[in-house]
N, C-alpha and C positions, 0 to 999 in steps of 0.2 A: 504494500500500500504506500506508494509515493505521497509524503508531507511535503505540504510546502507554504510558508510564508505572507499572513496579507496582514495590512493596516486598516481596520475601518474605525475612524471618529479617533484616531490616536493611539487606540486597541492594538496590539501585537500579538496576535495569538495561534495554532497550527490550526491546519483545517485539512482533512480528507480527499481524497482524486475522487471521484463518481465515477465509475468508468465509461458510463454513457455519452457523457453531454463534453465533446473534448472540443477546442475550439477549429482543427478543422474539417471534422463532423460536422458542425453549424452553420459552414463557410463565413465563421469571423472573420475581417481582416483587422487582426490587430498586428504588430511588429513586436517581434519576440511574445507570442503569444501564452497566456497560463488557461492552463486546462480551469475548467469550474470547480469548484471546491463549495463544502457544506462549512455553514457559520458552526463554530463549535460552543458557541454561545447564547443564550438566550434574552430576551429585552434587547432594548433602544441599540443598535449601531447605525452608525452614517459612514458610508461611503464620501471623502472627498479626494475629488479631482481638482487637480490644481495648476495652474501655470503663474507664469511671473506676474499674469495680466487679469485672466481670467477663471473662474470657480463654478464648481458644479457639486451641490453638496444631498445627497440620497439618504432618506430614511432607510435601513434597511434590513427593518427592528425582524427579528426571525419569526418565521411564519405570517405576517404581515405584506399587504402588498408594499412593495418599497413607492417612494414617491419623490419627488425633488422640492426641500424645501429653499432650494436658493439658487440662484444663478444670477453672476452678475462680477463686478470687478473684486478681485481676489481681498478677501478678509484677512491678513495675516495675524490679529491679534484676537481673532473672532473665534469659539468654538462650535462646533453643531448645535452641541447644547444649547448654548446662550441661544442660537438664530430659532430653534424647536421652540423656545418655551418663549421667546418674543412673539412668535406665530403663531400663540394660542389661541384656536377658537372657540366658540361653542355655540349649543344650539340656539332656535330664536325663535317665538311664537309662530304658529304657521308654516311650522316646517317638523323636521323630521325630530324625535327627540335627543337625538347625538346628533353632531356633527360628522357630516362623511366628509371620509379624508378623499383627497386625489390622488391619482397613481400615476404609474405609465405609461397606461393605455386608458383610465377613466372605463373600466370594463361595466358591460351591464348589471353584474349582480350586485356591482357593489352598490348601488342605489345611488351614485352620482347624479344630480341635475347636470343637467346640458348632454349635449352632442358626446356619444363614447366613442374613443380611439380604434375599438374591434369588435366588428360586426361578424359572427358567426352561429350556424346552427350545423343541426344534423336532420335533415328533413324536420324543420320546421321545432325541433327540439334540440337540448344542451343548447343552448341560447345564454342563458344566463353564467356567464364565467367570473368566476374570481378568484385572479393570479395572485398567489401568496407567494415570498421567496422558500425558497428549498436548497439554490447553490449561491456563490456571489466569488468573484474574486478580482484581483486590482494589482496590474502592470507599472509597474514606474510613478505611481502616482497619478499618471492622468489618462488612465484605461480602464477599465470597469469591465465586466459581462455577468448579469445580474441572471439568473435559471427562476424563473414562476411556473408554476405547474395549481391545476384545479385538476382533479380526482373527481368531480363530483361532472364535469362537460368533458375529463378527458383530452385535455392538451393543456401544453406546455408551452410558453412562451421566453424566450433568448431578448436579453435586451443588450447591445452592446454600445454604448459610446466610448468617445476618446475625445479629448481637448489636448490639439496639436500645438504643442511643444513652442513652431515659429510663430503660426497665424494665429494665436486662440481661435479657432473653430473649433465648435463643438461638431463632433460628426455622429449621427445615432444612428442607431438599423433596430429593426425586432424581427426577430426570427420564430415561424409557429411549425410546430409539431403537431400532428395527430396522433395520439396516443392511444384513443379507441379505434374499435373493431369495422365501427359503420365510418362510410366518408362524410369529411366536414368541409363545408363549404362556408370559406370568407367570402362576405360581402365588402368588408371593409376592415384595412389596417393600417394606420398609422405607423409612420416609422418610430413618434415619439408624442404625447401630448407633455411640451413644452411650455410651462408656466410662465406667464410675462408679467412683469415686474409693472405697477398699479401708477407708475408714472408714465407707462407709455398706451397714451390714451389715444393718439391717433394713428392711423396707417397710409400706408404709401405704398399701391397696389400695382401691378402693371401689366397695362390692355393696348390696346392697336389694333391693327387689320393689315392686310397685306399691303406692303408699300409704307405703311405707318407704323412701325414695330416699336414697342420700345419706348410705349407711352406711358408716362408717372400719372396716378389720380390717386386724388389724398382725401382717405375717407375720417372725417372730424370724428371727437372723443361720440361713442355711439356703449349701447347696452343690443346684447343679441346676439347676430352671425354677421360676420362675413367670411362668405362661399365663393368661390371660382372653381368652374369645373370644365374641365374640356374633354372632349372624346374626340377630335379629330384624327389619332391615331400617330400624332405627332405633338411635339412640344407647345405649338399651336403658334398661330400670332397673332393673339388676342387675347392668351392666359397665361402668361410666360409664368412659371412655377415658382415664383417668390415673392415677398413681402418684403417692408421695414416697418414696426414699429419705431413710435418715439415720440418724443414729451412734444406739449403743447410751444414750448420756446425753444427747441433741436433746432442745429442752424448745422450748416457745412462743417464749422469748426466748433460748434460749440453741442454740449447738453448731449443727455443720454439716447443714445437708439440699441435696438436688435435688427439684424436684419436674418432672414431665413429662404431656403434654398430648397429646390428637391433637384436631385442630378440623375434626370429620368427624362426620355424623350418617347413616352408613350401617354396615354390617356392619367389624368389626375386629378387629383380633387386638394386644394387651399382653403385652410381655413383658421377664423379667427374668433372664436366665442369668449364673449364677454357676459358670465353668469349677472343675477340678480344679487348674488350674494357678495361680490367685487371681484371675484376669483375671473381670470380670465388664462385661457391657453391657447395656443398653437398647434394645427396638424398638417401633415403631409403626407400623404401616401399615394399610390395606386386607386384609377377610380375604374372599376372592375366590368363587364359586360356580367349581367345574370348568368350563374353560373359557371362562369369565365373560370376561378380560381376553386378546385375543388382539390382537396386533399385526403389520397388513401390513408390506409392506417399505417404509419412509420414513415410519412411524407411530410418534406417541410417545406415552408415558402419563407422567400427573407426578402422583407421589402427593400425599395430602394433607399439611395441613402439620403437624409436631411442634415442639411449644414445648417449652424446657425451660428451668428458671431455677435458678440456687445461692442459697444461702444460708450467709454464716457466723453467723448471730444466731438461729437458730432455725427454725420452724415458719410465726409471724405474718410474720416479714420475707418471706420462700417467696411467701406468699399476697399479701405488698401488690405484688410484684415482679407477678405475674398479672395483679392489678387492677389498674396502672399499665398493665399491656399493654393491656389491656382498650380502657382510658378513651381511649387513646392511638391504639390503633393498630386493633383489631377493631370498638369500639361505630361508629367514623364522628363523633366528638362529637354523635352527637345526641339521646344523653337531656341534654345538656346545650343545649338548645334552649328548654326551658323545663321548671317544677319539674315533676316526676311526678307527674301528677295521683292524689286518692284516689280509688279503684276502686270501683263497686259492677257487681258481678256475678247476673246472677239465675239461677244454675242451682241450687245448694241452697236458694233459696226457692221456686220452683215445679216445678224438673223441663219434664216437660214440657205441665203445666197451664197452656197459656197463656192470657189473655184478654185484650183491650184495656184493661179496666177494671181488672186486677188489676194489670198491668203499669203504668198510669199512676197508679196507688194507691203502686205503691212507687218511681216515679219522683218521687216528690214526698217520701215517706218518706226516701232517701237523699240527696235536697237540703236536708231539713231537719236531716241527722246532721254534713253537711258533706263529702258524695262531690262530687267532682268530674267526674266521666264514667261513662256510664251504658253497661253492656255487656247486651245481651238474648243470651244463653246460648241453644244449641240448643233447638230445637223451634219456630222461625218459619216455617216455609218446606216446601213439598209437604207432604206426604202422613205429615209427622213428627208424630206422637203420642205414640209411644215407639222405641224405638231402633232396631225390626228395619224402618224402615219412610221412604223418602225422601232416604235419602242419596242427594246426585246430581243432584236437582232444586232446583236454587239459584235460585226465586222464592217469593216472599211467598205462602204458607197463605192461600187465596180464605176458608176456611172459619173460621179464624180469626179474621184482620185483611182483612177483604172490603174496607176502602177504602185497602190498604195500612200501612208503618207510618208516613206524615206525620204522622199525632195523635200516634202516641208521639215521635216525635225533634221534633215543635215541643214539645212539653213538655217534652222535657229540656233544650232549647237554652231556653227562658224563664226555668226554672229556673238557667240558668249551667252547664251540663255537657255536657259532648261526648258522642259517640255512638258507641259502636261495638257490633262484632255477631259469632258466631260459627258459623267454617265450619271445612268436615271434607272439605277439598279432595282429599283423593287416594283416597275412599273412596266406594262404591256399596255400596247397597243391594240385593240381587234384586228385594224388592217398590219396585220405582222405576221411575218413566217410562224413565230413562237407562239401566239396564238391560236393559229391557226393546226397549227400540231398537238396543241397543248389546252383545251378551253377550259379543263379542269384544274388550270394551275392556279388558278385566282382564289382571290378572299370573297367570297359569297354570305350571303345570308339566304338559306333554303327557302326558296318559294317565293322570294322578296325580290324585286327589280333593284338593279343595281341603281345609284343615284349619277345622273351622269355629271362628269367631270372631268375637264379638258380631253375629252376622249380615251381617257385610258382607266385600266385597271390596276387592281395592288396585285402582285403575284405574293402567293405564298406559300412566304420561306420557311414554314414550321416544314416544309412537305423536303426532305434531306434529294428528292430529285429535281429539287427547283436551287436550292441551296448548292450544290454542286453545279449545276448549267451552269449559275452565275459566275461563281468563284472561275468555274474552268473558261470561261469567254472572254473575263474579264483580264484575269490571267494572262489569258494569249495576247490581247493586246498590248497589257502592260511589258512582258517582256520583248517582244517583238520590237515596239519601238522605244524601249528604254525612258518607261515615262516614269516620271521625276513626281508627278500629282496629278492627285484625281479631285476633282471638282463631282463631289455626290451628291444631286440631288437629289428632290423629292417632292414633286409640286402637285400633289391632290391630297386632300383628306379622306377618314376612310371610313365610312359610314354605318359598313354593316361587314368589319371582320370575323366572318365565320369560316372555320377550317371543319370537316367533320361533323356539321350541325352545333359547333361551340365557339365563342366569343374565343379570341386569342391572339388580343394584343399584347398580353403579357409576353406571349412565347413568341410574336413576332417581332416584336423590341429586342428580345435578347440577342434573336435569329440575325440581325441588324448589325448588331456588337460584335458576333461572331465572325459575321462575312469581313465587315472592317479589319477585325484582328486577325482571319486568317490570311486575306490577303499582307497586311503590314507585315507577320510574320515570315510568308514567304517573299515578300520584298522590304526588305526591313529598313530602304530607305527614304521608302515611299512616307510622300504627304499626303495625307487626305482634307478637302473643305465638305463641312459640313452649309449645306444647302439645302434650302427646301419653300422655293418659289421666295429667294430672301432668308427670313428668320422665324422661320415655322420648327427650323429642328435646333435650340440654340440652350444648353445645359451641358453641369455640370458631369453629367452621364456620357453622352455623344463625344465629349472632349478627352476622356482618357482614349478614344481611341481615335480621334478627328486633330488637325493642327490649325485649323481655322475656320473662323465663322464667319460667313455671308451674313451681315444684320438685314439687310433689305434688299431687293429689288431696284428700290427706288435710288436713284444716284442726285436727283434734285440736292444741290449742294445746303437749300434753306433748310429740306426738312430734315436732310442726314445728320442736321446739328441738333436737332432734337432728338431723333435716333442714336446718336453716338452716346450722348449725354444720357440717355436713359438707358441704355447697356451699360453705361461706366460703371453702372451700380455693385456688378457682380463682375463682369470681364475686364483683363487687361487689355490695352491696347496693344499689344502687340499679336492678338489672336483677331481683333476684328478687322477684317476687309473692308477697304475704305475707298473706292474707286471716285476718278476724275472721269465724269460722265461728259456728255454731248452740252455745247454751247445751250440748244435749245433740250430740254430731259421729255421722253418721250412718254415720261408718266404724269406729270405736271401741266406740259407745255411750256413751264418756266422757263425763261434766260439768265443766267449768272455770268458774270468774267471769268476769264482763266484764273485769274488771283483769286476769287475766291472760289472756286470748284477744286482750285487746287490745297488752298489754305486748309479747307475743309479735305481733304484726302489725307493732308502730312501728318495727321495725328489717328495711324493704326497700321495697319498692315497694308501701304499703300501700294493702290493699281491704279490704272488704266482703263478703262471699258470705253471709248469712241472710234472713230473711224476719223482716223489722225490725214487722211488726204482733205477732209471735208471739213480741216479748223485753217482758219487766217494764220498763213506765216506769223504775225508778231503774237498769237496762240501760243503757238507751236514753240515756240523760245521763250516764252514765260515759261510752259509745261517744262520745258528741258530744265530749266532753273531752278525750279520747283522741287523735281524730281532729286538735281543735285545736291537743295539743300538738304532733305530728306534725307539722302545718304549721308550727308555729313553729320546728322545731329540723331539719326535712327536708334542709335546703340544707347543714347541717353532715354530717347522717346517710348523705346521697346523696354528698358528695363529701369527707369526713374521710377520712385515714387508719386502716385499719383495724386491731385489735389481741383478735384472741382472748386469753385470759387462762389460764395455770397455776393449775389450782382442783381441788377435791375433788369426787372423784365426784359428789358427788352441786348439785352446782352447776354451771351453763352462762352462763358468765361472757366478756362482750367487750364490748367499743366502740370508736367513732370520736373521733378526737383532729383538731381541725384544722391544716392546715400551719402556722400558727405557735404551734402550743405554748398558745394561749392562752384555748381552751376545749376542753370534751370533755362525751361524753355515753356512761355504761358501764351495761349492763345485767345485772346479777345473779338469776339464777333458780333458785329452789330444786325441782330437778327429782323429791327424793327425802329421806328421813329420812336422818339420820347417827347416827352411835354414840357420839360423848361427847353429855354434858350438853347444850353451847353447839355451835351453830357453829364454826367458827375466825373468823381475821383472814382481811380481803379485802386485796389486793394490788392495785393500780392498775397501769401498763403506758402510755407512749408519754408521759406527763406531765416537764416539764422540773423537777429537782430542787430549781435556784435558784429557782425562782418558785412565788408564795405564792397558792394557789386558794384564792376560796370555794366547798364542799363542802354541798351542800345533795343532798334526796330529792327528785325533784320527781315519782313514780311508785309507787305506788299517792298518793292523795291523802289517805288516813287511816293512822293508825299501826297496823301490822300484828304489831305483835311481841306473842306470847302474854302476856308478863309485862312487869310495868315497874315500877320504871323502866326503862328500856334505852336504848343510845346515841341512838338517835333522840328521846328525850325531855331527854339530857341534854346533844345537840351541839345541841339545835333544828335538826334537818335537814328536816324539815317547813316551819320559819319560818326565819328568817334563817338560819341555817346557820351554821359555823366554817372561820375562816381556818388554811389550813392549809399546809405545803409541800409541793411535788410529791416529795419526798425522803421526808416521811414518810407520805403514805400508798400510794408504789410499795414503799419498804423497810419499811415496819412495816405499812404495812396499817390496814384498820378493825374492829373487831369488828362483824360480824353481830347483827343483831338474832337473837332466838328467834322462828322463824317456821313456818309450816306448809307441808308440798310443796304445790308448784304457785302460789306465788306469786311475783312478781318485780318487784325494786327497781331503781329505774331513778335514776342518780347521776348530776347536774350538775357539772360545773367551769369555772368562770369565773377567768382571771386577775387578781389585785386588785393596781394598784402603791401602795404605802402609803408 
């Protein structure tokens, strides 16, 4: 019998191996893993989790369900105790005569008010569960995996978190067991019901539509629910799977928020109940088709994962705590492999007019703006013309490119640019070979007319002869022509996935993961974007195995600053694709300048998307410019610390500061007119007080201010610039020039020691 060692509430005591419940029997991902262990004690323990930052502290009194009476910035003179017996409740007229405690999952038996965490029966019975602990054990201080098991419904429930060490994120999963003999079917499971702290009264949700991704709405201090659900069978873009909590005076830099995550690119349900009783929580999980998730007896399902992070400083700290995560623990380090190359894309220059000649017209064209990797957009392949027509058939268009594409990818590998290509893997056409052999490959619902949608169907990949076609097609072209990236879309919703007569977006999300990892594996130096008509597939989930996200469609330089800025919240820049679209944008009909189409690209993963014959030469040498400075300031832009900025309406104001304080690069955009005469003062953000920057413009290249003289003519922020302190221009700020919407100023700082 293996002893081994845990801490709970300051307790040092031995605790037993269970040979059952090991941790990867459960598929925990924890690092240096401890098998579960039984408390060898009886009454009150707490589990605490702890970083330098943040705390996570669990009732995990034996035979009780455990529960979280804290989380929140690290206590270090604080004991469980003290926080237990401050959090005393009790009962109240009108209610129940004890107080019911909250748990993990807020399970139904225990009599909780509000929305429960885990919805489950066994035809219509064991419904009623209540997880008491049985195992508990705790890694390093800040890992946990908590065993509950009900006797009385016959399953078991795994709960494991972890608060990461760099980023304080909390990362939670639960893991269910069926224990009895008949099968049990979830209807619903939480990865975790996460208590939120009674100062953060308001939320900050985020909705959109295609083309609009990536939209903030802030729903005021309320009692009740707020719900977001989506079924489209993707991430969505309209419920993008996160929240922020945070107090009524939370500013960028200042006052307490939580913000929370689920890293799941299939169907979901967000939520946020606020009891009668003050008590309010958080859940994430899986939002299931009827019958969808059914579990034999010795079957288990483990939800996806929920991130969630504190903040006392604000909003930006929230968001850098994410992209720490990010960089740390989901990317894999390998956009840090080498710089991100600049993008040229050709679907808004040709659609789907392909030809050899026009293709290696603008492979030459985007080597001389300074792209660095060259991506051929849909329409190479079968029988693709236009869109209703070849999905499925993933070889090279005879009629097209008759002698393959070797002429174009040696030309762009002479030219110095990598190659890559774009497939729409999970999706058929009717008019297609592969449908046409195959009409059984699809996602159906029995008896139910498909919903139509851009003419195609989902194929499914639960079915392991759909999952291998793919992988071996796709395969063949990638080694063939040595493509560098695949650009994987995904542009329909999916309305009625049924495989077998059953709901099975579970197993087609995973199936998803899989194709991704197996191909990466067998090309292991392959890039993938994740795409999906824009930012339908855009999470924490898709990115361990994707190296970039598409936020939008839409390349409109006005709206992508509202788009970018509402991704900031959880993604770094240097994962989002930021393309310099057409003069006039083909989804808008808008006009912008190159300077500001381009402004608006330098800050993510910048490309190209136009047809570079059809811009005005003095374009075309801005874009070059553009692109150069890009390169030159990329390594700060891709891995600074980020810092949205406290600004007026009508301004979209951020930048990145590097880890030591000693440069910065903040972009200013005037997204709209304002009502006084002037501007105001700009506010800088993340710059060290004591130290003295020179402050130069180094974005647009000519002076943009209606009248002048004005501060740019009289700081010379054009030419040499003025020394300045980090002090005063975080606390006093700079005057704005007088400028016109839709332009945007892009601010160097360098540290000077004098």
């Amino acid at each position: 019998m293996l002893v081994t060692t845990c801490e709970f509430g300051g307790n040092t005591h031995h605790t037993r191996l269970l040979p059952k419940m090991s941790a990867n029997e459960s598929g925990i991902r924890l690092h240096n893993p401890v098998p579960a262990v039984t408390d060898a004690h009886s009454g009150a323990r707490y589990c605490r989790l702890s970083t330098s930052a943040v705390e996570v502290i669990i009732d995990i009194s034996a035979g009780a369900r455990p529960g979280i009476i804290y989380w929140g910035p690290t206590l270090p003179h604080t004991s469980p105790e003290e926080l237990a017996l401050l959090s005393t409740r009790q009962w109240a007229f009108g209610g129940a005569n004890v107080d019911v405690s909250d748990s993990l999952s807020n399970e139904f038996g225990a009599g909780l008010a509000g929305p429960s965490g885990f919805v489950a029966h066994r035809n219509r019975e064991d419904w009623a569960s209540i997880l008491t602990l049985t195992d508990a054990a705790q890694d390093a201080g800040n890992r946990a995996l908590l065993v509950c098991q009900d006797s009385n419904t016959g399953l078991s429930a795994t709960y494991t978190l972890e608060i990461d060490l760099d980023s304080h994120v909390l990362s939670a999963r639960t893991t269910i067991e069926n224990l009895g003999n008949d099968a049990l079917t979830i209807d619903w499971c939480a990865a975790l019901c996460l208590p939120l702290d009674r100062r953060l009264q308001s939320l900050l949700t985020f909705t959109g539509r295609w083309a609009g991704e990536f939209q903030t709405q802030e729903v005021p201090a309320f009692r009740g629910s707020v719900v977001r659900e989506n079924k489209s069978g993707r991430t969505s873009h309209d419920n993008f799977p996160a929240l922020v909590a945070k107090a009524r005076y939370t500013s960028e830099k200042h006052g307490p928020a939580a913000g929370f995550h689920l890293g799941w690119s299939g169907n979901h349900r967000v939520r946020a109940d606020r009891h009668s009783d003050g008590r309010a929580f958080v859940q994430m999980g899986e939002l299931f088709y009827p019958g969808e998730m059914v579990l034999g007896q010795g079957e288990r399902y483990e939800t996806p994962e929920m991130l969630a992070a504190w903040s006392d400083n604000g909003l930006t700290r929230l968001s850098q705590r994410f992209h720490e995560h990010f960089n740390k623990h989901v990317g894999g380090g390998r956009k840090d492999r080498k710089p991100r190359p600049v993008h040229y894309n050709t679907w808004e220059a040709i659609y789907f007019d392909h030809s050899e000649e026009r293709v290696l017209d603008l492979v030459d064209r985007a080597a001389d703006v300074g792209a660095e990797r060259f991506v051929l957009d849909d329409g190479w392949f079968g029988t693709r013309r236009h869109e209703r027509s070849g999905l499925g058939d993933w070889w090279v268009a005879k009629d097209v490119y008759p002698d393959g594409l070797h002429r174009i990818t040696d030309r762009i590998r002479e030219r110095g640019m990598e190659f890559g290509i774009w497939f729409e893997p999970e999706m058929v056409n009717p008019d297609s070979d592969l449908f046409r052999a195959h009409p059984d490959w699809i996602l159906a619902a029995d008896g139910v007319e498909q919903v139509p949608f851009r003419d195609q169907y989902t194929l499914d990949l639960t079915k392991l002869e759909v999952f291998n076609y793919l992988f071996e097609t796709i395969s063949a072209v990638i080694a063939e022509y040595d493509v560098a990236y695949v650009k994987w879309d995904m542009n329909r919703d999916i309305q009625h996935p049924g495989s077998a007569g059953r709901g099975v977006i579970h197993r087609q999300t995973q199936a998803v993961y899989d194709l991704m990892a197996k191909l990466r594996s067998h090309f292991p130096e392959l890039e993938i974007e994740s795409c999906s008509s824009g930012g339908g597939r855009a999470d924490f989930g898709v990115l361990r195995h994707a190296d970039r996200l598409w936020l939008s469609d839409n390349n409109d330089a006005g709206d992508r600053q509202a788009i970018q800025r509402g991704a900031s919240h959880f993604f770094p820049l240097a994962i989002n694709g930021s393309h310099v679209g057409p003069r006039l944008c083909h989804i808008t009909r808008r006009t912008h300048s190159m300077a500001y189409r381009a402004a608006t690209a330098m800050f993510g993963h910048m490309g190209l998307e136009l047809d570079l014959a059809d811009e005005p030469e003095a374009d075309v040498e801005t874009l070059k410019r553009a692109i150069a400075l890009h390169k030159q300031h990329r390594k700060l832009i891709h891995s600074g610390r980020y810092f949205r900025l406290d600004s007026s309406d009508y301004l979209n104001a951020f930048g990145v500061v590097s880890d030591d304080g000693r440069e910065a690069l903040f972009s200013c955009a005037k997204t709209d007119g304002h009502s006084t005469t002037l501007p105001g003062r700009f506010r800088f953000a993340g710059l060290d007080d004591a130290t003295r920057y020179r402050m130069r413009l180094i974005w647009p290249t000519e002076n943009v201010s209606i009248t002048s003289p004005s501060i740019v003519e009289r700081a010379d922020l054009l030419g040499d610039g003025i020394i300045v302190s980090g002090e005063a221009i975080g606390q006093h700020g700079v005057q704005l020039p007088l400028m016109y919407s839709d332009t945007c100023l892009i601010y160097h700082f360098v540290a000077v020691d004098e």
